[in-house]
Backbone bond lengths (Angstrom), bond angles and torsions (degrees), N, CA, C in turn:
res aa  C-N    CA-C-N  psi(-1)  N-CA   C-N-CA  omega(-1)  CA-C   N-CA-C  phi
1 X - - - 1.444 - - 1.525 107.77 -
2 X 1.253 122.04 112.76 1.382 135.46 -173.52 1.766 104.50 -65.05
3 X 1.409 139.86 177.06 1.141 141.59 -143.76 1.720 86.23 -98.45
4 X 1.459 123.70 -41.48 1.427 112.30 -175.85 1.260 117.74 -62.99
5 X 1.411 131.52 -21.44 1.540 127.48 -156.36 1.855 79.60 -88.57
6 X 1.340 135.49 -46.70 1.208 132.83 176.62 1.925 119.15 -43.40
7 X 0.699 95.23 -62.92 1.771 112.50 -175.33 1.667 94.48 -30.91
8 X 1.250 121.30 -72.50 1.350 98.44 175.25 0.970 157.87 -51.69
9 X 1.592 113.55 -28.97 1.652 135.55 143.43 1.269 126.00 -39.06
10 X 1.183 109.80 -69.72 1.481 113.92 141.71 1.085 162.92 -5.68
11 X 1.569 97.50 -58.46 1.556 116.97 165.70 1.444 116.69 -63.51
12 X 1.695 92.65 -51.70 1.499 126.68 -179.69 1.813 105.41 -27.69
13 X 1.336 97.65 -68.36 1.404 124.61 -170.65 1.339 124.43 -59.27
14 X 1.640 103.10 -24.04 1.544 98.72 156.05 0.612 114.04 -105.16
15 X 1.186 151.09 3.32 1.762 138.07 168.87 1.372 96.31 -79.90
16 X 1.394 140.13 -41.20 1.423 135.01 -176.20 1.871 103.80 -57.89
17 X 1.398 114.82 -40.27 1.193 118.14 -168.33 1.815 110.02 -80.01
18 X 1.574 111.54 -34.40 1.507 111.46 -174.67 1.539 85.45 -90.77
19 X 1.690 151.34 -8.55 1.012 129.82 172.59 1.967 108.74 -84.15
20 X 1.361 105.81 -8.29 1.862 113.63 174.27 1.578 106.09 -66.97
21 X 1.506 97.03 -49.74 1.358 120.58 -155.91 1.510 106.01 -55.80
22 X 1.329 145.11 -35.19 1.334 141.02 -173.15 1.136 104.36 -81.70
23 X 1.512 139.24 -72.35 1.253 109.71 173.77 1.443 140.71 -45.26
24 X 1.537 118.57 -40.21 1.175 126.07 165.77 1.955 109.81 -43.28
25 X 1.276 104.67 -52.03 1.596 108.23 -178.60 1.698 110.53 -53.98
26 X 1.509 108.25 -23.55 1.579 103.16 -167.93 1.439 95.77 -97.10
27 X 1.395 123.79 19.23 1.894 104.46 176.73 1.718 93.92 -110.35
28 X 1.403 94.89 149.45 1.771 102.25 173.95 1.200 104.49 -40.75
29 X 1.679 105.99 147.99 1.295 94.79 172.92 2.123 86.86 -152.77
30 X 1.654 89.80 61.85 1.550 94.82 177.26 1.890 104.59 -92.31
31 X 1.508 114.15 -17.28 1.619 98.90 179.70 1.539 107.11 -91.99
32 X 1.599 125.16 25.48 1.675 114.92 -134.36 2.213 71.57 -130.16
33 X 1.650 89.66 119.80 2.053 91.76 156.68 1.449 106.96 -97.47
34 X 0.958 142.35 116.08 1.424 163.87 -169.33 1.699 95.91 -54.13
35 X 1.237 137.21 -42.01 1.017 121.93 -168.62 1.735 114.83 -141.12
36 X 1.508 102.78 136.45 1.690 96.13 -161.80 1.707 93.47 -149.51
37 X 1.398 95.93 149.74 1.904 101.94 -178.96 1.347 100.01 -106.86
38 X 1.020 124.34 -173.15 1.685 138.31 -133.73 2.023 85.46 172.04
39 X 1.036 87.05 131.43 1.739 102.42 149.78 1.576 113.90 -127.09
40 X 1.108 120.29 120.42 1.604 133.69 -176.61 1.481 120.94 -98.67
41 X 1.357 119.35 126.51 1.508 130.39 160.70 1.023 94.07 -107.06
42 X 1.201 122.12 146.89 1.592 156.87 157.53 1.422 138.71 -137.82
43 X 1.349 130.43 123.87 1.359 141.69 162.15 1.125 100.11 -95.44
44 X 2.001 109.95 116.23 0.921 119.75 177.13 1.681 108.73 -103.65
45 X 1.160 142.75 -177.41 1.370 158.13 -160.81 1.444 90.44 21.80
46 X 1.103 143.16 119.26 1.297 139.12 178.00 1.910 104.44 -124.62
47 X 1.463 111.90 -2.27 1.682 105.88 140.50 1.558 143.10 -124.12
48 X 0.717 111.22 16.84 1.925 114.75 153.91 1.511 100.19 -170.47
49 X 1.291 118.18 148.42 1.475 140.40 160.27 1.747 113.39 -27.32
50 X 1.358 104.24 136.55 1.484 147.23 -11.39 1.257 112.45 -54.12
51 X 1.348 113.18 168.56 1.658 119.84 179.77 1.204 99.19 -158.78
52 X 1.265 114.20 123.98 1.657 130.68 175.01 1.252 107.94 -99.70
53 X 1.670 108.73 156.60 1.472 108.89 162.85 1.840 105.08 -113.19
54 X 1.215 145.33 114.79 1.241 123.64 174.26 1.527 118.97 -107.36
55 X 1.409 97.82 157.99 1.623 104.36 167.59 1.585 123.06 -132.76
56 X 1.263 113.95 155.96 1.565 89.40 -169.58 1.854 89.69 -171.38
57 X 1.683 96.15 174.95 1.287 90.65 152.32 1.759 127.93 -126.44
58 X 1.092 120.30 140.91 1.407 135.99 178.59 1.577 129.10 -76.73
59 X 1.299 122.97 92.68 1.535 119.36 174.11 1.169 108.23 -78.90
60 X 1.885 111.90 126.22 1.859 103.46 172.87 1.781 85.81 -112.68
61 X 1.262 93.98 149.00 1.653 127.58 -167.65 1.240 101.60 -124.77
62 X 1.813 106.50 94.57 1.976 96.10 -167.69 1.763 104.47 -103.26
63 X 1.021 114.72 132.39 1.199 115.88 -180.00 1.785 112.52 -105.82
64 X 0.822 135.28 86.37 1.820 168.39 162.55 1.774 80.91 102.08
65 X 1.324 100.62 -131.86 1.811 106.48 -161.43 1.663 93.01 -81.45
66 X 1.425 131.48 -59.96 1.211 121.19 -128.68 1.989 96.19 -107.79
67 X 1.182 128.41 9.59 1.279 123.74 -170.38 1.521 90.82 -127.27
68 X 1.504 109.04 135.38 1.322 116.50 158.36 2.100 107.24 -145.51
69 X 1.632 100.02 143.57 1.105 92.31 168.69 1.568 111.84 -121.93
70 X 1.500 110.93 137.67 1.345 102.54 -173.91 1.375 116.64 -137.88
71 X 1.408 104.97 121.40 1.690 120.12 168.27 1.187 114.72 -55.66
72 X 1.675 117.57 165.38 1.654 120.33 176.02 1.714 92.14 -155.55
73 X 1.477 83.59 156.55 2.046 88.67 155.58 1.574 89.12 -156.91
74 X 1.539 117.78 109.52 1.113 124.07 153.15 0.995 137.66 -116.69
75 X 1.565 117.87 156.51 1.545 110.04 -153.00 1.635 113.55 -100.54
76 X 1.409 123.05 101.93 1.577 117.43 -147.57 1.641 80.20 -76.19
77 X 1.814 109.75 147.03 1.820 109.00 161.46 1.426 75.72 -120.36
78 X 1.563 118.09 171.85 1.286 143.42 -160.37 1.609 81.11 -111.10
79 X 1.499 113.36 156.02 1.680 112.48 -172.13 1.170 91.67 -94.18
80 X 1.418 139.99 -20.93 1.486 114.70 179.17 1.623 113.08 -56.41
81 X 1.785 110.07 -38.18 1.458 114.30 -149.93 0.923 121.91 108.40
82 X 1.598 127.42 -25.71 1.287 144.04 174.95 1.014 116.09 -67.33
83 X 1.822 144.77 161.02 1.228 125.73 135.90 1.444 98.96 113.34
84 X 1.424 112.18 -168.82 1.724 115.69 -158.29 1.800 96.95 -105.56
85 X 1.274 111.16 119.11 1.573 95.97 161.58 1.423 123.09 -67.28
86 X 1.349 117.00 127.05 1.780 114.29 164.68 1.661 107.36 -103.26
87 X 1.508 75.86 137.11 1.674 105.91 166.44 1.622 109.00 -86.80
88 X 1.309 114.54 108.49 1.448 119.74 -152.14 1.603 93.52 -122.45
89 X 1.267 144.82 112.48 1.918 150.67 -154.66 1.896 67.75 -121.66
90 X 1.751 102.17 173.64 1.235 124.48 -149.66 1.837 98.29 173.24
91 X 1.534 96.13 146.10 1.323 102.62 148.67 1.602 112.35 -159.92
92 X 1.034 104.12 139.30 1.471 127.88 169.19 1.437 128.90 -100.03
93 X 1.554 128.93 144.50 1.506 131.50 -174.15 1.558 83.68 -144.08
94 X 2.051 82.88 117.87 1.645 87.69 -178.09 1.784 109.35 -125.05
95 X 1.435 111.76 142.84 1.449 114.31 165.54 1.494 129.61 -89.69
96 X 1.472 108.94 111.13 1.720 91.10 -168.99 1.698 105.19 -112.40
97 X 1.362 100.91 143.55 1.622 109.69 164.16 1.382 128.63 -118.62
98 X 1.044 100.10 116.22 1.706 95.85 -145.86 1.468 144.39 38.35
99 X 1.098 134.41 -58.49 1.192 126.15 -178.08 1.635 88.10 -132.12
100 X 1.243 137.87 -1.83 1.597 121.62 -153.58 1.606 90.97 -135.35
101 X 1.048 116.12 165.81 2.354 115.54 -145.45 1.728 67.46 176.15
102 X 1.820 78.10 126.86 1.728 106.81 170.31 1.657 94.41 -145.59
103 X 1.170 117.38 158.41 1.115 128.02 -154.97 1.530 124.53 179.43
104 X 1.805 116.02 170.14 1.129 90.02 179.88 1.911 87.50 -173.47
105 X 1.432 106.36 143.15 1.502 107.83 172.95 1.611 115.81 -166.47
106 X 1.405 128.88 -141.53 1.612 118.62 171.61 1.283 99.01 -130.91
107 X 1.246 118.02 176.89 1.141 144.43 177.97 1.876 117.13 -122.97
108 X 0.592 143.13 149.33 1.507 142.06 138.33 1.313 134.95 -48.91
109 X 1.364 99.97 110.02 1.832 111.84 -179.09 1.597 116.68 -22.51
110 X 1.278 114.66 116.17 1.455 120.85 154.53 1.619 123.11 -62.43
111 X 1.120 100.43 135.57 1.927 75.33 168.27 1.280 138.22 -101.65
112 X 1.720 112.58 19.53 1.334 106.35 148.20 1.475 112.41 -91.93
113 X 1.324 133.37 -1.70 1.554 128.15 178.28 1.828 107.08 -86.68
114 X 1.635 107.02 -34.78 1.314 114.06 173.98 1.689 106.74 -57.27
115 X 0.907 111.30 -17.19 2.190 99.66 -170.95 1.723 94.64 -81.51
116 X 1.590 110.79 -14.82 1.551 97.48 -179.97 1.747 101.54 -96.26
117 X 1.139 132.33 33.50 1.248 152.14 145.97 1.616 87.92 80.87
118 X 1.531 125.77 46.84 1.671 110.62 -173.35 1.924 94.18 -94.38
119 X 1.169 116.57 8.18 1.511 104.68 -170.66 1.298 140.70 93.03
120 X 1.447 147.85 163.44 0.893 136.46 144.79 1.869 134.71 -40.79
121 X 1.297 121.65 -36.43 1.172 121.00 171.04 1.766 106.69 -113.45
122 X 1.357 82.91 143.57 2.025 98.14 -174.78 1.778 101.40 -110.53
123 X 1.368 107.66 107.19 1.682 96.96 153.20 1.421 122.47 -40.97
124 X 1.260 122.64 141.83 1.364 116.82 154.89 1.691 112.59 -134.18
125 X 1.429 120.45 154.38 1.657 110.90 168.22 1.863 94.27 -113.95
126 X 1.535 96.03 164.42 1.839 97.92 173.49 1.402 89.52 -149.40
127 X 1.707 97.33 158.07 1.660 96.59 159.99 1.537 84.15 -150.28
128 X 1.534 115.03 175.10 1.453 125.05 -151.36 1.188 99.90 173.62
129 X 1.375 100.72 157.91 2.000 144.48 166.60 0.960 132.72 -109.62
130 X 1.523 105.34 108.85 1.752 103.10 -172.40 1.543 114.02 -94.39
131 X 1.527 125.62 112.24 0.481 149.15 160.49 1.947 144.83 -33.28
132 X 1.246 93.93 0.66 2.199 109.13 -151.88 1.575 89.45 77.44
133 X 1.167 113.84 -140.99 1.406 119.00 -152.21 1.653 124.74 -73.80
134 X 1.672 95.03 18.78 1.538 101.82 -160.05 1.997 97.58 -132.13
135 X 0.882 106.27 153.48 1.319 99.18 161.17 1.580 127.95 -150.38
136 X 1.008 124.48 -160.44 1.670 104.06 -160.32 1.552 98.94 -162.27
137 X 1.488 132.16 141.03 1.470 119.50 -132.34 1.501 91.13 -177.55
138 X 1.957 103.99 108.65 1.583 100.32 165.81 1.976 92.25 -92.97
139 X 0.814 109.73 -169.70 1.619 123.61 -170.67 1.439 94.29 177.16
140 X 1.136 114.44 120.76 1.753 152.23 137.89 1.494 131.32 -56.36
141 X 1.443 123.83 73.42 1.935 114.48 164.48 1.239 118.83 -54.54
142 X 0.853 110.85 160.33 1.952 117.53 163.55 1.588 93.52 -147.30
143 X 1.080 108.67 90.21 1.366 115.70 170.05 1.464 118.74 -76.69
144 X 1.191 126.67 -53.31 1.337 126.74 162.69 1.472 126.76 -96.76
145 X 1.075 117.79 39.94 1.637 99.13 -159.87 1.334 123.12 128.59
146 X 1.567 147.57 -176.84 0.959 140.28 153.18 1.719 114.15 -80.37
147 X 1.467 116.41 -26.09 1.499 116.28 165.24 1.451 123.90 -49.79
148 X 1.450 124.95 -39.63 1.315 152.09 -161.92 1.307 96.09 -107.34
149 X 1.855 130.21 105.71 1.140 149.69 -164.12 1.800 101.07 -137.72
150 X 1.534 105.56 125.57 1.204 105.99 173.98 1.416 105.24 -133.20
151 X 1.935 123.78 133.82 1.115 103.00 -154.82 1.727 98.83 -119.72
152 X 1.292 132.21 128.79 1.752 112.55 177.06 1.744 102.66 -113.66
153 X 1.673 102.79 169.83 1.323 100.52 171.01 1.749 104.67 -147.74
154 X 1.669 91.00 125.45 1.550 94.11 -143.36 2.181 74.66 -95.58
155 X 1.327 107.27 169.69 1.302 127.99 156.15 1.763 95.96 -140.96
156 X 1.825 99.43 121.31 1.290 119.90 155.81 1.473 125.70 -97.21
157 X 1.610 124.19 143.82 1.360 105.39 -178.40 2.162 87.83 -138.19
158 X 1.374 99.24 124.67 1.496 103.38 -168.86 1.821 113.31 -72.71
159 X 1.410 124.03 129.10 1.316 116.41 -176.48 1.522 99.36 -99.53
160 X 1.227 84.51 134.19 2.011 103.31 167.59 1.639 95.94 107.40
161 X 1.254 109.36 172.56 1.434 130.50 170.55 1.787 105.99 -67.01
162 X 1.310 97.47 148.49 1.658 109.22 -175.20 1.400 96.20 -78.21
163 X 1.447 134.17 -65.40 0.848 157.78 -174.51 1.620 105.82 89.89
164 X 1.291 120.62 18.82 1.801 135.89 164.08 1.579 118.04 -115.17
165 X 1.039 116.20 155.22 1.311 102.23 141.08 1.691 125.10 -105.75
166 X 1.616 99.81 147.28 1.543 116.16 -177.99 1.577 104.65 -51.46
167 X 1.461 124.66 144.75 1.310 122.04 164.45 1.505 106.96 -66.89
168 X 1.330 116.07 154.92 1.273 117.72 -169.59 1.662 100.88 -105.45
């Protein structure tokens, strides 16, 4: 998919996210620490080959209660062991309701997904369970297309004190 068929998706996707963002900005946000890490495992493609395992770490960037945007750089290893590690960065803009965060952003081209001409940046969608200090995370590729489905399942566990408490 060449850079124009993108631009509209794209566009799309932030206006949905800076149209979240104002209300979210107008709710208290006196029990809310703005910024929190995550360490991530992941099994990525979890139905046919290649299959990565990654690890990495995760910044969530919460903007009042229900908006967070969050960076990554994880380090995909191939599950054989074999093969080239990629350093794969990411960002995500996630909606959470109480305990459950759906979301959606790109990733950075792999280069066995790049030979199917999907590009340098990969859509992905996720939705997830937060756990207290842990959370739990399917995530969706579309490397080529909507035909071309890659599926991971990340477990995050957050380092340091929240300094909130989780909604119950």
């Amino acid at each position: 998919m060449d850079r124009m068929k993108k631009a509209p998706p794209i566009a799309a996707g932030l206006l949905l996210i800076l149209a979240a963002a104002a209300p979210a900005g107008a709710q208290t946000a006196r029990s809310v620490r703005p910024l929190g890490v995550y360490l991530d495992i992941a099994y990525v493609n979890l139905s046919e080959p290649p299959r990565w395992m990654a690890l990495g770490p995760e910044l969530e960037w919460r903007i009042g209660r229900t908006v967070s945007f969050n960076p990554e750089v994880l380090m995909w290893v191939p599950d054989t062991f074999r093969g080239t590690i990629e350093i794969v960065p990411g960002l995500t803009a996630n909606l959470r309701f109480n305990r459950l965060f759906v979301g959606g952003g790109f990733v950075g081209g792999v280069d066995a997904w790049t030979l199917d001409g999907s590009g340098w940046l990969i859509p992905k969608l996720q939705m997830g369970y937060l756990m207290g200090p842990a959370k739990l995370a399917l995530t969706v590729f579309v490397p080529g297309g909507p035909r071309s489905v890659a599926v991971g399942l990340t477990i995050g566990t957050r380092i340091g004190r929240p300094g909130f408490r989780e909604p119950d």
